[in-house]
N, C-alpha and C positions, 0 to 999 in steps of 0.2 A: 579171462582169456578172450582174444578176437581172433576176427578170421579176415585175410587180405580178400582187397576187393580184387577183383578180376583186373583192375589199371594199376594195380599197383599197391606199395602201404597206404594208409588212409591219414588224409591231410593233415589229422590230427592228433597224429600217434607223435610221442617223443622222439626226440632226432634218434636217438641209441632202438627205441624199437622201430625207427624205418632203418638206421643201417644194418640193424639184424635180418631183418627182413629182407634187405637188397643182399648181403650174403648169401642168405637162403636158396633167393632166386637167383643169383649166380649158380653157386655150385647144383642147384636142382639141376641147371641148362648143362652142366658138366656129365648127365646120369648117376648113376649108383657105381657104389663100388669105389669110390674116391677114397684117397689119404684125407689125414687130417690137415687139415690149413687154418692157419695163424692170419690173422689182418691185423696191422695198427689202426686204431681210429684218429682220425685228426681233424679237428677242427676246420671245416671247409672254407671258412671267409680269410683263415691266417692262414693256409695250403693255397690259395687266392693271392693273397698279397707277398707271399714268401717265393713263394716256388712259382710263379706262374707259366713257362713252360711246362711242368708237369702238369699243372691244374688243368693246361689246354690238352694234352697228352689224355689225359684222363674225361675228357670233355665237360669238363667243368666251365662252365656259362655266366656265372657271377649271380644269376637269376636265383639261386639254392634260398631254401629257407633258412630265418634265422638261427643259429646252432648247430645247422646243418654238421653229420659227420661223414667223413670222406673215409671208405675202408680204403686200405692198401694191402696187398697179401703180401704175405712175407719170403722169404725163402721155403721150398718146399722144409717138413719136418726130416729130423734122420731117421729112417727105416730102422725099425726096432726095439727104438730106444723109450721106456716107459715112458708115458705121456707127463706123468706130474715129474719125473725126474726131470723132462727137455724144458717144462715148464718154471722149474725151479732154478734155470740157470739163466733165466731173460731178465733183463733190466734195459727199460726203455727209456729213450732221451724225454728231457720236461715238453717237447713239442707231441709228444705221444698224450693224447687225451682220454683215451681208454682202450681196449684192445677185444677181439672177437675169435676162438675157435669155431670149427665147424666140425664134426668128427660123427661119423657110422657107426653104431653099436645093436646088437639083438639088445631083445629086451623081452620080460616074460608078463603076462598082464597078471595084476595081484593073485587072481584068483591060481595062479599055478606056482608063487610063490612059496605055499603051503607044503610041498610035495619035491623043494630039495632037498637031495641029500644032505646028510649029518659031517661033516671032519672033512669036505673035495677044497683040492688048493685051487688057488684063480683058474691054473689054466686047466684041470678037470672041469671043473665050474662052468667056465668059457664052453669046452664039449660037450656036456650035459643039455644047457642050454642052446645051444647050437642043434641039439638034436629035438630038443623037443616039437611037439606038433601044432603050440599056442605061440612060441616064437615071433614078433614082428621085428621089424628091420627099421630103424629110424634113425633118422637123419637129426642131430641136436646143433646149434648154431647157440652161441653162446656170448653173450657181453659183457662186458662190464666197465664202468669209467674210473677214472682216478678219485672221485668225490665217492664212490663206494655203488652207486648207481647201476642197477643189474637189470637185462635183460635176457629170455631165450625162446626161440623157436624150435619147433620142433615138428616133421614131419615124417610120418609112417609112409614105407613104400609101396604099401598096399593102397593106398589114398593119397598118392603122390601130384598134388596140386598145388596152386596157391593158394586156392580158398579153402582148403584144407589145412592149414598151418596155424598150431595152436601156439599162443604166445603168453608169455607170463615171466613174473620175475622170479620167482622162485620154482622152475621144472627142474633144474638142475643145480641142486644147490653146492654139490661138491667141486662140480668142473665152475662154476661161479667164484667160489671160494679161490680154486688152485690159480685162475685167473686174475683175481681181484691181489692177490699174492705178489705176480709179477709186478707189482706197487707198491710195494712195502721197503724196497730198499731205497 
């Protein structure tokens, strides 16, 4: 796991962990309390040579490192609608090179794992945890590309910074999976 430098991701991070990271710090600059948001990732040198009114639209410079990937956010999500069901019905065109969620969830740290209840359905579960008093609030940013390639960040609201953003390919390995899915058709 790393931590973003204060200017930014770090020159050396793979293109999929600086556009997760430039997700991040978008939506961080959005506040808390956000819906979930969908990004395409695309290839920035062919988003360059394809589209280049958008590319300008989006301030793309040509300057980009090589690989570079360009998020694009998608249509807001529809209000309500389970996350892996909205996600089970996307199919993206071959110029889509891998795709990014961003999504808010409580979370319990292991140690209070121990101590839920026995037979509570999700959304018990959901108010259970919602109540407790070890509770954080974290923000998950999630990638993954068409070659199978996973990224995620992740940052708690309590420690809501950039150099507080721990990153790794495996913190989320279900919302990884449900996303690496949108691939498969």
């Amino acid at each position: 796991m790393s931590n973003v430098s204060p200017s930014g991701p770090p020159m050396a991070a793979s293109p999929l962990t600086r556009a997760v990271l430039e997700i991040d710090e978008y939506v961080g600059g959005l506040g808390w309390d956000q819906p979930a948001r969908l990004f395409a990732l695309v290839d920035t040198a062919k988003l360059r040579a394809q589209e280049p009114g958008l590319a300008d639209r989006l301030g793309l410079t040509g300057e980009e490192t090589a690989g570079a990937l360009t998020p694009i956010e998608q249509d807001e999500l529809p209000a309500g609608a389970p996350l892996d069901e909205f996600l089970g019905t996307i199919a993206w065109p071959d110029a889509v090179a891998g795709c990014a969620l961003t999504v808010e969830r409580l979370m319990l740290p292991p140690s209070a794992e121990a101590s839920v209840p026995d037979g509570l359905s999700e959304k018990q579960l959901a108010a259970w945890v919602g109540k407790h008093p070890d509770r954080q609030e974290v923000r998950m940013t999630v990638g993954v590309l068409r070659n199978g390639t996973r990224e995620s960040a992740l940052r708690l609201r309590e420690k809501d910074s950039p150099r507080d953003v721990l990153t790794g390919s495996d913190l989320v390995p279900g919302l990884a999976e449900a996303l690496a899915a949108t691939f498969a058709g």
